[in-house]
Each structure stands twice: as C-alpha cells, then as structure tokens.
N, C-alpha and C positions, 0 to 999 in steps of 0.2 A: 495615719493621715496627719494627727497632730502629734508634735511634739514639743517638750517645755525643757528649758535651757534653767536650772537651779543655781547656777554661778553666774547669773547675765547680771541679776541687780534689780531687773524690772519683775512687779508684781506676775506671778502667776499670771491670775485671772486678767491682766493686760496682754500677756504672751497669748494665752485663748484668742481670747478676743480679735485680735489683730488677726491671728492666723484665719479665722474665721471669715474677716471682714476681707484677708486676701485671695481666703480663694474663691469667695463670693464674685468680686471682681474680676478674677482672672478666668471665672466659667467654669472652674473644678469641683465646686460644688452649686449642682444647678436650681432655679428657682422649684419650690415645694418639696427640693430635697429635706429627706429627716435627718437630723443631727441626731448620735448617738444620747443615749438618756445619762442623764447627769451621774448614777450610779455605774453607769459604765464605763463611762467616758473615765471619771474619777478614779478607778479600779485597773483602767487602761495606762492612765498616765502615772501612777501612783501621788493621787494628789488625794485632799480633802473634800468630798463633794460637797460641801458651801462655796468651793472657788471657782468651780465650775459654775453653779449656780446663780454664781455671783457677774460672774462671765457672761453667762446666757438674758440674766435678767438686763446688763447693759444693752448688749446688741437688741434686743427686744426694744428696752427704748431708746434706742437710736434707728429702730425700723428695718435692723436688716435680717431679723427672725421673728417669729410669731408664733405664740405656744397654742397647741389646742388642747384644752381640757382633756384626760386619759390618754393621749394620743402620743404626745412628745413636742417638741423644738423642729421648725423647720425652716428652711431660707427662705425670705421673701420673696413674692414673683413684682413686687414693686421693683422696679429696674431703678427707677429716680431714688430709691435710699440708696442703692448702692452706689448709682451715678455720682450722688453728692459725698460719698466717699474720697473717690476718686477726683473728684472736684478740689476736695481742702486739701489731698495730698498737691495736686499739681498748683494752689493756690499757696499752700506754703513751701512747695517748690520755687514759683514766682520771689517770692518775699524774703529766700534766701539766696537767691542767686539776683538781684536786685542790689542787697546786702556782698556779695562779695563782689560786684560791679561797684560798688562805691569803696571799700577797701584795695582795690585796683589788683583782684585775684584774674588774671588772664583767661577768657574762654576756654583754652585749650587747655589750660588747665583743669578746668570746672569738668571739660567734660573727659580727662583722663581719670577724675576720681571716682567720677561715677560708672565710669567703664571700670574702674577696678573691683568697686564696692560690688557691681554686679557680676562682675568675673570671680570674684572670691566669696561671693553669695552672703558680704558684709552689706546687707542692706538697711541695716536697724531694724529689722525682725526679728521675732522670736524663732529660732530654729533648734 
C-alpha cells in the first residue's frame, strides 16, 4: 500500500505521511482503520523504524491518526481533520493559480498541466 521513492529528494517520513494523509482523503484507508505497526511497516518498506515513527507521530498531531495504548495507530473517524487537509491543498491550489493569473499563464494552459501531471501520476507525491 505504501511505497517510498529514495531518489525523490523529499524526507522519508514526508513521503509516509502524505501517502497516508492521501489516501485518508481519497476513502482507501477508512476511518478506525489500523495502520500497520511501526516495526512493520519499517521492515516492509526497508526503512528505519524512527521514520515511521516519526511519520506517525506527525499525522497524530495533526489529527489524522490516533494511537491507542497496546493496540496500534489508526485513521481518524474526525472527517474535519481530514476535510482540512484537503481544504490547504485546494487553498494553495487557489494561491497558486491566482499566481499564474497574474504572471499572465493562460487557463488552458493551467489546466493542460494538471491534466498531464495527473495523466503521468506526476502529482508531487511520494510514489
């Protein structure tokens, strides 16, 4: 389910995270679902488990998982952490296409990039 790109440039425990935080958004992993345990997870991906750790402790406080004592890491059934997710993304969506409205980048342009970036699954995620 997850996977980490070691030539991307961006932090590990960013690449997690994100993935994490998209497919919370997208319904693929659903509220009270359990995330794999950090020795797992770490063992699966051939990573360091403090970067997981490190991964999971973010999402936590930023509300979009919640640990239970002996138990594990699971998705939050709070819909609004995740809403606000999605919220900053289309908020600096706005702010950048606002931005190339004032450098005078043509609509059709804006949205042949973004058709591409999604046609070639270049979305700025970790894949």
């Amino acid at each position: 389910m997850f996977q980490i790109n070691l030539k991307s440039g961006e932090a590990i425990y960013l690449q997690l995270k994100e993935q994490v935080v998209k497919l919370a958004c997208m319904g693929v992993l659903k509220p009270d679902e359990q995330l794999p345990s950090v020795r797992v997870l770490a063992r699966e991906l051939g990573i360091n488990p403090n970067t997981v750790s490190k991964a999971y402790q973010e999402l936590e406080n930023d509300k979009i998982i919640y640990s239970v004592s002996g138990k594990g890491s699971f998705v939050t059934d709070d819909i609004f952490s995740v809403q606000s997710v999605k919220q900053e993304v289309l908020a600096d969506f706005q702010r950048l296409a606002g931005k190339a409205k004032q450098f005078g980048i043509p609509q059709a342009e804006l949205y042949q990039v973004i058709d591409d970036l999604y046609t070639e699954g270049r979305t700025g995620e970790a894949t």
